[in-house]
LUMROKOL-646167 format. One record per residue (C-alpha): residue number from 1; residue in one letter; x, y, z. Coordinates in pm, whole numbers. Last residue first. Example, Ala and Ser with C-alpha at 12.3 -4.5 7.8 and 13.67 -1.06 7.14 Angstrom:
% LUMROKOL-646167
+-----+------+--------+--------+--------+
! seq ! type !   east !  north !     up !
+-----+------+--------+--------+--------+
!   2 !    S !   1367 !   -106 !    714 !
!   1 !    A !   1230 !   -450 !    780 !
+-----+------+--------+--------+--------+
This chain:
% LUMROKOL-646167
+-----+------+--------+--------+--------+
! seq ! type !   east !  north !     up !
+-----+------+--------+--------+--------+
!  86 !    X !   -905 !  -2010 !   1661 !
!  85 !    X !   -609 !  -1981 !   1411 !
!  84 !    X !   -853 !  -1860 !   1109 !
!  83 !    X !  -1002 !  -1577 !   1358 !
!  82 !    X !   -687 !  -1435 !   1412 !
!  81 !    X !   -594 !  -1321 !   1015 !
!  80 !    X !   -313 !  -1542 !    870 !
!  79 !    X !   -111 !  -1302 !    703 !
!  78 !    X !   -135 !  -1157 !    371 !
!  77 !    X !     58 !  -1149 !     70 !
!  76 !    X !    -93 !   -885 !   -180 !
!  75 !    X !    187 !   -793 !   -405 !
!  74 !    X !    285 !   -443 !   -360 !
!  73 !    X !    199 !   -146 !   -621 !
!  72 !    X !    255 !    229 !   -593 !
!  71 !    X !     -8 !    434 !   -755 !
!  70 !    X !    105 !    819 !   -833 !
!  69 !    X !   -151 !   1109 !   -741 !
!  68 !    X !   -396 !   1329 !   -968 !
!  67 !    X !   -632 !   1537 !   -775 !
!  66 !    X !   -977 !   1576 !   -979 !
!  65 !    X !  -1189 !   1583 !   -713 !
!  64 !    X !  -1420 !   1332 !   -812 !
!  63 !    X !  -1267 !   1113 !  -1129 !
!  62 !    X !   -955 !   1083 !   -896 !
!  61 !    X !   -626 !   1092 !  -1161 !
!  60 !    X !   -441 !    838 !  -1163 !
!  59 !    X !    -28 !    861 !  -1213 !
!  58 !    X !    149 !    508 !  -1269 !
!  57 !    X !    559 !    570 !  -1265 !
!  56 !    X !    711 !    405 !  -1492 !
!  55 !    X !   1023 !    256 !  -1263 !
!  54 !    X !   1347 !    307 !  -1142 !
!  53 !    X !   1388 !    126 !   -787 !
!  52 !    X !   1476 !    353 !   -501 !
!  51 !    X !   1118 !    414 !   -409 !
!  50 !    X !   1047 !     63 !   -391 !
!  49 !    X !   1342 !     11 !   -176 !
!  48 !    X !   1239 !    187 !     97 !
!  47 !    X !    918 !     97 !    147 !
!  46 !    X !   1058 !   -273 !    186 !
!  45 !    X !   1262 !   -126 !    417 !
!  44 !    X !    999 !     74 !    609 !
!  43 !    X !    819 !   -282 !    659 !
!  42 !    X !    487 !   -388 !    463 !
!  41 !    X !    247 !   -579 !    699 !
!  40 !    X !    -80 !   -703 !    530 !
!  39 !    X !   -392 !   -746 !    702 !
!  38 !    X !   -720 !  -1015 !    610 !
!  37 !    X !  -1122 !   -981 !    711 !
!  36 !    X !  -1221 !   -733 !    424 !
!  35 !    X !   -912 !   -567 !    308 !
!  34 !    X !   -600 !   -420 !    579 !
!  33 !    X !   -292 !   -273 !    527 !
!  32 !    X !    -60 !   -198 !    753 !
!  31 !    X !    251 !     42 !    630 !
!  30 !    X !    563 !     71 !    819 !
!  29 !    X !    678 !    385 !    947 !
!  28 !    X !   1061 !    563 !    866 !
!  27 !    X !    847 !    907 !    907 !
!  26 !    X !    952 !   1056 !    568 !
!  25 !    X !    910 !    718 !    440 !
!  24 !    X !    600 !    615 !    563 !
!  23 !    X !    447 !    998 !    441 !
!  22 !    X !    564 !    941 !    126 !
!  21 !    X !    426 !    609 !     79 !
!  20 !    X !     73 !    698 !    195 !
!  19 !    X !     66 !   1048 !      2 !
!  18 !    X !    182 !    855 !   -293 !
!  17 !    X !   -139 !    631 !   -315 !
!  16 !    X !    -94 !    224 !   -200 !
!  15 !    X !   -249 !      8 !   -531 !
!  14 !    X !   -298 !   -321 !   -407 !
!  13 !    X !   -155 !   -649 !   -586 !
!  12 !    X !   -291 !   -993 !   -659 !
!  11 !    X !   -413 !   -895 !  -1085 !
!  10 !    X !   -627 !   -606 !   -877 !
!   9 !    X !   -688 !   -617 !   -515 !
!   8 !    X !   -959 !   -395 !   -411 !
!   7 !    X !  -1128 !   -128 !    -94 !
!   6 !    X !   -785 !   -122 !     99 !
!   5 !    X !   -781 !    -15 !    446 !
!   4 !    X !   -472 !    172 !    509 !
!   3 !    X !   -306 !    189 !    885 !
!   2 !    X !     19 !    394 !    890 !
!   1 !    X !    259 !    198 !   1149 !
+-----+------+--------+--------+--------+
């Protein structure tokens, strides 16, 4: 798993940078993502597929060092975190 801690959720989704995605796939790792006191699991598979699908691809471009890098999207479903169950 590639651990991501995600600063915002915007319109229910989180914006996962190339670098993340590409690395999960060349590595056939999951992806878990975590924001404030919640965590997300998203499989290889689901990975996978997302860079199969044709799609407009969303390029940013970092305001301080000026890198530009593609935005991949995933609805934000989390899990239950532990401290809800107790």
């Amino acid at each position: 798993m590639i651990n991501i801690k995600i600063k915002s959720i915007w319109q229910g989704k989180v914006g996962i940078r190339d670098k993340y995605i590409v690395d999960a796939f060349t590595n056939k790792k999951g992806l878990y993502l975590t924001y404030k006191d919640d965590f997300m699991i998203i499989p290889y598979e689901e990975i996978d597929r997302k860079l199969i699908t044709p799609r407009i691809p969303v390029m940013v471009k970092d305001n301080y060092s000026g890198d530009v890098h593609q935005l991949f999207y995933f609805k934000w479903k989390p899990n239950k975190s532990q401290l809800e169950l107790l």
